[in-house]
Biopython code that builds the backbone (N, CA, C, O; Angstrom):
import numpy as np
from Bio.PDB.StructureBuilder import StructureBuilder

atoms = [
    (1, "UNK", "N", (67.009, -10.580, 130.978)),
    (1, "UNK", "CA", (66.648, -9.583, 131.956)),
    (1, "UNK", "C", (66.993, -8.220, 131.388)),
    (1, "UNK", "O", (67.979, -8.108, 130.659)),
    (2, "UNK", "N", (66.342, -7.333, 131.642)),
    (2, "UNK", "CA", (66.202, -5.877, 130.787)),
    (2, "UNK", "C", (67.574, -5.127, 131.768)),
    (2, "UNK", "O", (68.061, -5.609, 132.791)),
    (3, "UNK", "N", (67.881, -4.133, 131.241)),
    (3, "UNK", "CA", (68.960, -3.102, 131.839)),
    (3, "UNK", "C", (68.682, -2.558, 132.899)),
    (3, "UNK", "O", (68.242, -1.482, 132.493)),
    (4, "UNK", "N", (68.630, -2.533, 133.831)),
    (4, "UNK", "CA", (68.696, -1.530, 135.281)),
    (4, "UNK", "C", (68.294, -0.174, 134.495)),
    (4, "UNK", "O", (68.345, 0.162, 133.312)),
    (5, "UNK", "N", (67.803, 0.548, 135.879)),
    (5, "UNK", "CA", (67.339, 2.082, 135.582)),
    (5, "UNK", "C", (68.278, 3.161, 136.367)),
    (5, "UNK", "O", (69.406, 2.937, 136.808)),
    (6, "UNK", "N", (67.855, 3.869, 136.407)),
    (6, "UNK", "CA", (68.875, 4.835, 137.384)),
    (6, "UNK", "C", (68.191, 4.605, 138.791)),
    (6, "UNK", "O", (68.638, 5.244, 139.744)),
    (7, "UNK", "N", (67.038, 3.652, 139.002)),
    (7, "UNK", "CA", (66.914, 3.586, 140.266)),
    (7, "UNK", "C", (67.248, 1.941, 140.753)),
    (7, "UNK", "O", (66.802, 1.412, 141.771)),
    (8, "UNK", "N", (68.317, 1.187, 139.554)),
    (8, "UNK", "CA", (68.710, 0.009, 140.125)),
    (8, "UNK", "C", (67.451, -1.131, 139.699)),
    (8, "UNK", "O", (67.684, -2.289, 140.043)),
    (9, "UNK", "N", (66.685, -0.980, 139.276)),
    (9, "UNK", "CA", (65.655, -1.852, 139.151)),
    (9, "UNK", "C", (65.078, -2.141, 138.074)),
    (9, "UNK", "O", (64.430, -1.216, 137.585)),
    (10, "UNK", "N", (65.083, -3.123, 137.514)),
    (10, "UNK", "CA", (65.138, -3.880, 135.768)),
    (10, "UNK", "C", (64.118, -3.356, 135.284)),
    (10, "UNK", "O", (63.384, -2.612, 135.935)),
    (11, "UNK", "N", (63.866, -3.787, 133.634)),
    (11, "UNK", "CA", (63.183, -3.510, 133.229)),
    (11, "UNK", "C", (61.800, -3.768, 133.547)),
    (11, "UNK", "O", (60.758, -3.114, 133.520)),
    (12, "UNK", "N", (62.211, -5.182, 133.921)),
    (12, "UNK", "CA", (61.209, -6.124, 134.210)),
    (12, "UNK", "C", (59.811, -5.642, 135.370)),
    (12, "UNK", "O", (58.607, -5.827, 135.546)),
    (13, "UNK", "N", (60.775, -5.052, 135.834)),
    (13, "UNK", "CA", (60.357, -4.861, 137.672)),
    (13, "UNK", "C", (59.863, -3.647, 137.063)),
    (13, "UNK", "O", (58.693, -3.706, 136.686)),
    (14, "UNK", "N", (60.588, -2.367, 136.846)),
    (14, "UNK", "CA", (59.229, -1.111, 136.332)),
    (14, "UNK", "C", (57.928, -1.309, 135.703)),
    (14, "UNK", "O", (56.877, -0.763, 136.039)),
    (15, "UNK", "N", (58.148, -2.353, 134.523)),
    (15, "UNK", "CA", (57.031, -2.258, 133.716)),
    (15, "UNK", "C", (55.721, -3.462, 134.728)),
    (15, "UNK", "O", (54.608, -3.537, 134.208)),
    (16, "UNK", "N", (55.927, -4.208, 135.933)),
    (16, "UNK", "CA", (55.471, -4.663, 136.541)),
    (16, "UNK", "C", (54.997, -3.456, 137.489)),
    (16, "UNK", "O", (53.782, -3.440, 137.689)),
    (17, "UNK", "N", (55.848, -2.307, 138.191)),
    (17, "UNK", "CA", (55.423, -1.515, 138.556)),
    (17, "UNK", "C", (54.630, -0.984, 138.299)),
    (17, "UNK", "O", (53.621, -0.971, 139.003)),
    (18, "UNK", "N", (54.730, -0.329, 137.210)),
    (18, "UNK", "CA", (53.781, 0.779, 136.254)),
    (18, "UNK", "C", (52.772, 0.145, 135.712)),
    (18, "UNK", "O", (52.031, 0.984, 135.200)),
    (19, "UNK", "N", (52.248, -1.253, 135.525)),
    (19, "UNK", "CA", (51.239, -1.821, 135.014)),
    (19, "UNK", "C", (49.929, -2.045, 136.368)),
    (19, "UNK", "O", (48.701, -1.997, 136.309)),
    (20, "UNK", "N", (50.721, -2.253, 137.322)),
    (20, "UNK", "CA", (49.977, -2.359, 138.594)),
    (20, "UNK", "C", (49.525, -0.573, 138.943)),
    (20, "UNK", "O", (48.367, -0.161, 139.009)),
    (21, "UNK", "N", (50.354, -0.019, 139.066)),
    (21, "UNK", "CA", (50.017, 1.834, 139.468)),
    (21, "UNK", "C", (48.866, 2.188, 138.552)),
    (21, "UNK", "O", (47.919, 2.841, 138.989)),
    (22, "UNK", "N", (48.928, 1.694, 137.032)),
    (22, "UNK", "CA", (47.892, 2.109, 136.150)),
    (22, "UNK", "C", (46.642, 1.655, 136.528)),
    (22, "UNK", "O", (45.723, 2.392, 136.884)),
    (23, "UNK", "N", (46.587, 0.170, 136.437)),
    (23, "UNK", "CA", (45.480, -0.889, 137.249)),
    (23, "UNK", "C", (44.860, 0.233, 137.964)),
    (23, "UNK", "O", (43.901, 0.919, 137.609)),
    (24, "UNK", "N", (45.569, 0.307, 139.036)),
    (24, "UNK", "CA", (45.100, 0.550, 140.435)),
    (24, "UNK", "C", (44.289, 1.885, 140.605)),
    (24, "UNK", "O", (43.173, 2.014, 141.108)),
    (25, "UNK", "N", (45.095, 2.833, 140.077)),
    (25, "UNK", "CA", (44.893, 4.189, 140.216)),
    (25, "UNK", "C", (44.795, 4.501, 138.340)),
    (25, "UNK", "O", (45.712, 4.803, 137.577)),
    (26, "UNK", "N", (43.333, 4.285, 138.043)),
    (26, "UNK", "CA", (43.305, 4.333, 136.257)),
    (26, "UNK", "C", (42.742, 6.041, 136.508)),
    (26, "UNK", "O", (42.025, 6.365, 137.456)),
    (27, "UNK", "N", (43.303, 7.115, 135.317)),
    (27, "UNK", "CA", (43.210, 8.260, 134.919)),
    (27, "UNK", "C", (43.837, 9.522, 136.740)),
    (27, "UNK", "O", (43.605, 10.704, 136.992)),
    (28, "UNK", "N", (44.400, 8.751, 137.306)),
    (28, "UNK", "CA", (45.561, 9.602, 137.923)),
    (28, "UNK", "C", (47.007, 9.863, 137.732)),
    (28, "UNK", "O", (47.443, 10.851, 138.323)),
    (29, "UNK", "N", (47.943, 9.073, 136.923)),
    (29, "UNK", "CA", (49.072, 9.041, 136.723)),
    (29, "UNK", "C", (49.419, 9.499, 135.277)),
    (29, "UNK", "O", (48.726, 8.938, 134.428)),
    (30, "UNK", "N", (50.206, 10.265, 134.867)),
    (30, "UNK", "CA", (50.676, 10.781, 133.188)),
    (30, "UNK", "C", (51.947, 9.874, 133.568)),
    (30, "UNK", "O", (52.217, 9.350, 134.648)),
    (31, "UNK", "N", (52.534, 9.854, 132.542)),
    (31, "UNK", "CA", (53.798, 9.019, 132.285)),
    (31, "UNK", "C", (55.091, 9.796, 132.843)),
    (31, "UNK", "O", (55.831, 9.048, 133.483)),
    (32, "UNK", "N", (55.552, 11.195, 132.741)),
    (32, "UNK", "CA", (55.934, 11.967, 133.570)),
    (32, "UNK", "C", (56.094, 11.740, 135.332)),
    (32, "UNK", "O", (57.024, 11.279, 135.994)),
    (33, "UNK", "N", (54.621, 12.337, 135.770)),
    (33, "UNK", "CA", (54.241, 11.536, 137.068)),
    (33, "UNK", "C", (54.728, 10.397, 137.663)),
    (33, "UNK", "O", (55.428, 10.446, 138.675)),
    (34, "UNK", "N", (54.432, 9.438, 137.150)),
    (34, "UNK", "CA", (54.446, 7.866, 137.511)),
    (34, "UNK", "C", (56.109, 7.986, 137.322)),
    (34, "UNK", "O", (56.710, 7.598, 138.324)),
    (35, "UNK", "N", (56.803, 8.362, 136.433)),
    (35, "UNK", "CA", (58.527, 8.056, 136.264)),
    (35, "UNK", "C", (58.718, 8.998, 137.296)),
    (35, "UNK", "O", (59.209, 8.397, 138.252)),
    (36, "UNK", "N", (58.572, 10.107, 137.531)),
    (36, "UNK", "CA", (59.282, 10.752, 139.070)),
    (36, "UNK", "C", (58.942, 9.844, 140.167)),
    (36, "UNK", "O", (59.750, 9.279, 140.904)),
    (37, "UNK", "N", (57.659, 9.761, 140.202)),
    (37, "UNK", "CA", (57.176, 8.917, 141.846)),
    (37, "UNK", "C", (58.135, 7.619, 141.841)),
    (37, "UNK", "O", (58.555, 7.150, 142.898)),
    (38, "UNK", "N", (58.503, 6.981, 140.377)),
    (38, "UNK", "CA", (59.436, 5.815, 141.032)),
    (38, "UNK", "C", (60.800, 5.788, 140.834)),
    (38, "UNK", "O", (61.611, 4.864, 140.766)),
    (39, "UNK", "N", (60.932, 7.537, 140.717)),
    (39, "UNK", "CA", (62.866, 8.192, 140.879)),
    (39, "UNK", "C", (63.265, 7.719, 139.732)),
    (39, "UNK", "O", (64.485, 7.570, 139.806)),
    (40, "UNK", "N", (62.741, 7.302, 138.369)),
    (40, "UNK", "CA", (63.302, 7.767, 136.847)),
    (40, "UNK", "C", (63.686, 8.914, 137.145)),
    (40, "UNK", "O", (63.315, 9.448, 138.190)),
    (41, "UNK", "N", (64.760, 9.695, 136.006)),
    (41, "UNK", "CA", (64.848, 10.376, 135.437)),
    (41, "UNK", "C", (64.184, 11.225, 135.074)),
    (41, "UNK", "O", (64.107, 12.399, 135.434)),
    (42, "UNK", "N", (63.429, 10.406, 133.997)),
    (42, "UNK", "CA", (62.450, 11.050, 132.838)),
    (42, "UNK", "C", (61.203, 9.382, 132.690)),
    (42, "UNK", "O", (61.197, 8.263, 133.202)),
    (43, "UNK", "N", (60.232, 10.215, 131.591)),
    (43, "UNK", "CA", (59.232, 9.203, 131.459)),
    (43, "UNK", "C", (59.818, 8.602, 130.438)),
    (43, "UNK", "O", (59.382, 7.453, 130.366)),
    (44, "UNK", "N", (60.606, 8.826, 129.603)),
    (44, "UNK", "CA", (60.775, 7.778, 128.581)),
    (44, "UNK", "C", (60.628, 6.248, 128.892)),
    (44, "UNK", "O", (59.712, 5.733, 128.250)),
    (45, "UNK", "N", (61.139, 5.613, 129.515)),
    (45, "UNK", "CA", (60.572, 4.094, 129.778)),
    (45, "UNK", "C", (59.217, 3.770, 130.087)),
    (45, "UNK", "O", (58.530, 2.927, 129.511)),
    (46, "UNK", "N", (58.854, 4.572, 131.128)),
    (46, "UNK", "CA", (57.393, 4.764, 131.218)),
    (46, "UNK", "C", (56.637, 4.705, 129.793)),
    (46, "UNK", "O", (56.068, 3.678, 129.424)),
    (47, "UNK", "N", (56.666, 5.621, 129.195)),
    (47, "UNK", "CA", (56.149, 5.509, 127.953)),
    (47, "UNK", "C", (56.570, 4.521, 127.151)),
    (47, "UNK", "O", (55.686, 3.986, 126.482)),
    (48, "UNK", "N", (57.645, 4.133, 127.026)),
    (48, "UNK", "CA", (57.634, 2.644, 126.622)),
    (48, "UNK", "C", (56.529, 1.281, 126.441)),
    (48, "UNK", "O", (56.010, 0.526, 125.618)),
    (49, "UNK", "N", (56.649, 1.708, 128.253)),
    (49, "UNK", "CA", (56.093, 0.617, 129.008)),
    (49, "UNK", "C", (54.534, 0.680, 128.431)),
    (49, "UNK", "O", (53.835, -0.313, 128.227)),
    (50, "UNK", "N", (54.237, 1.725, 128.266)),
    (50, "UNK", "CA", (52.775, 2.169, 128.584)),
    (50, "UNK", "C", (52.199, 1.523, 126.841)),
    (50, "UNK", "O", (51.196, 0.871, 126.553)),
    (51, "UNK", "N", (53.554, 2.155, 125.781)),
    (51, "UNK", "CA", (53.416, 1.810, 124.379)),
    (51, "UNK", "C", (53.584, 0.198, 124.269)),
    (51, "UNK", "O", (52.668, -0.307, 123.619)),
    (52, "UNK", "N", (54.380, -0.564, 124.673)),
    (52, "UNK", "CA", (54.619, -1.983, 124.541)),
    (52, "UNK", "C", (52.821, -2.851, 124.907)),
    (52, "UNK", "O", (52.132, -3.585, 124.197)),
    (53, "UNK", "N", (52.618, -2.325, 126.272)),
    (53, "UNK", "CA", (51.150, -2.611, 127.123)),
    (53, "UNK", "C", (50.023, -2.582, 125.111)),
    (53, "UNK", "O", (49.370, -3.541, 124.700)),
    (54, "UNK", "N", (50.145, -1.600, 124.565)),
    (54, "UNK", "CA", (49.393, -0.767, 123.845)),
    (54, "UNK", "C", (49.043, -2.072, 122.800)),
    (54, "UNK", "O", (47.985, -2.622, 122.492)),
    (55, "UNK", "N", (50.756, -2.330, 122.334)),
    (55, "UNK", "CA", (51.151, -3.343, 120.867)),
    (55, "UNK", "C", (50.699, -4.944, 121.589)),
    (55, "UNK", "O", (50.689, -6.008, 120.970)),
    (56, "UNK", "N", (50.430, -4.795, 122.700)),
    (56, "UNK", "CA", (50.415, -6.170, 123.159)),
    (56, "UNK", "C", (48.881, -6.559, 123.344)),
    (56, "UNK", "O", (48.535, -7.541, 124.001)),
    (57, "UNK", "N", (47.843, -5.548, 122.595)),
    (57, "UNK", "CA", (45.971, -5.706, 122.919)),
    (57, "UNK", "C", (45.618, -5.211, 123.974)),
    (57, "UNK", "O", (44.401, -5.046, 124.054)),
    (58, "UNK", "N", (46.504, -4.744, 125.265)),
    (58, "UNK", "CA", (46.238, -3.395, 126.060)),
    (58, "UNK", "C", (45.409, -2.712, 125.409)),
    (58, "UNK", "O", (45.601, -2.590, 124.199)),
    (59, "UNK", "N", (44.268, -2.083, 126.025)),
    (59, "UNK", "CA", (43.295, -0.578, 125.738)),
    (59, "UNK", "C", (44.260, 0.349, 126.459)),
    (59, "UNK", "O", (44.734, -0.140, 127.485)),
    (60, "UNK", "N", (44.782, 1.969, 126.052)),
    (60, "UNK", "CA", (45.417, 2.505, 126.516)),
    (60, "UNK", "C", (44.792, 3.826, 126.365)),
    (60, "UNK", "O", (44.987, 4.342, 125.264)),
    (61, "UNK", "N", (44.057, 4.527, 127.238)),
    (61, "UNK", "CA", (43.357, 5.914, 126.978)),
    (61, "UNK", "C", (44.406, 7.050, 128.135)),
    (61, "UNK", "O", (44.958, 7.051, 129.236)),
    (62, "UNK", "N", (44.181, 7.822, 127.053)),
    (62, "UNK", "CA", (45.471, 9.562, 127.784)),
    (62, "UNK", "C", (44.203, 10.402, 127.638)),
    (62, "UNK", "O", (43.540, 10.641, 126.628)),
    (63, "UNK", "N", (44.028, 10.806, 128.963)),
    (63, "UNK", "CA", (42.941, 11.666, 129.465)),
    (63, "UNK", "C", (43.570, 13.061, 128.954)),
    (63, "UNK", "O", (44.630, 12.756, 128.408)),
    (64, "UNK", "N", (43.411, 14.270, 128.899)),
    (64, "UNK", "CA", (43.847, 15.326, 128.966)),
    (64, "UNK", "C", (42.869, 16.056, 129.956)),
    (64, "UNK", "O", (41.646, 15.921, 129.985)),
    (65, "UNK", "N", (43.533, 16.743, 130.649)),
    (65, "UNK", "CA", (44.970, 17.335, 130.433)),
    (65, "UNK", "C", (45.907, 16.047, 130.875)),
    (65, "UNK", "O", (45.597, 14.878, 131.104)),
    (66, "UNK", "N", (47.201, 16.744, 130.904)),
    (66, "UNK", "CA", (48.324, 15.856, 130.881)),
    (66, "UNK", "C", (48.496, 14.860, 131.052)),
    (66, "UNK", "O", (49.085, 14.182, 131.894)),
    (67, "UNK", "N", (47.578, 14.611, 129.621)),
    (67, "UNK", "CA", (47.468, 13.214, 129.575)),
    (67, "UNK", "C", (47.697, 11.699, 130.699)),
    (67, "UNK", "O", (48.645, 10.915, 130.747)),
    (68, "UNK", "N", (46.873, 11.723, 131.211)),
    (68, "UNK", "CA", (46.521, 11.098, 132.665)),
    (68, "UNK", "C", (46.542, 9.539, 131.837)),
    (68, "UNK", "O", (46.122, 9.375, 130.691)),
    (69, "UNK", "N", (46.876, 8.932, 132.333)),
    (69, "UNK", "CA", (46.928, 7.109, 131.836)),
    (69, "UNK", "C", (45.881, 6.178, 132.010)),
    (69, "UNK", "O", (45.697, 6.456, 133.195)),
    (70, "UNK", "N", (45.181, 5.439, 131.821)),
    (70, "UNK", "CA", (44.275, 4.414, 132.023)),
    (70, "UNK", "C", (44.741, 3.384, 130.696)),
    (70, "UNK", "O", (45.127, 3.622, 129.551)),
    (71, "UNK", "N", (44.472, 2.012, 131.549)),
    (71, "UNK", "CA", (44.504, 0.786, 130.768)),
    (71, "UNK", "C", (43.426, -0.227, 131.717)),
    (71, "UNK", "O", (42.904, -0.250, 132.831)),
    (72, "UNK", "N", (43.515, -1.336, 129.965)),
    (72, "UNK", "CA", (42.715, -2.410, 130.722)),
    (72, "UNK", "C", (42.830, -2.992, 129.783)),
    (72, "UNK", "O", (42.450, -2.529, 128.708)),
    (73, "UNK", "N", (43.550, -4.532, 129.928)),
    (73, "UNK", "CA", (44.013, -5.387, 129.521)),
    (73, "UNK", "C", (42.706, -6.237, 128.559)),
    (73, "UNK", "O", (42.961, -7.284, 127.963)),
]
sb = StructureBuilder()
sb.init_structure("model")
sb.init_model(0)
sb.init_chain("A")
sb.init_seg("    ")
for serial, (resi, resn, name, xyz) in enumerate(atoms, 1):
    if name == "N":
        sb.init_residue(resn, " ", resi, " ")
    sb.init_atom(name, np.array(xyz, "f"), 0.0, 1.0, " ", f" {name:<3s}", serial, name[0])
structure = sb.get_structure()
């Protein structure tokens, strides 16, 4: 099981978060964004998440401006 975040909730459970938010809502969320809305810190895990999705045959497109997220598995 991955390390807790500063909002108490594993690794596991964000990157389940953030894979569903992307799904759902594709080219509304930047990595920034999406880590405030779920009380990160910062996006660093987010971007993680978003990079791991990437290495794993994920399609991963960053819209600009700020760089907006879309995937599809």
């Amino acid at each position: 099981m991955g390390r807790a975040s500063e909002t108490g909730r594993s690794r596991g459970e964000i990157g389940a978060v953030v894979t569903r938010q992307l799904l759902l809502e594709p080219g509304v969320w930047s990595a920034a964004a999406l880590a405030a809305h779920l009380g990160e810190t910062g996006p660093r895990r987010v971007q993680r998440i978003v990079t791991e999705l990437q290495a794993a045959g994920w399609t991963v497109v960053r819209d600009d401006p700020g760089q907006k997220l879309t995937i599809s598995p």
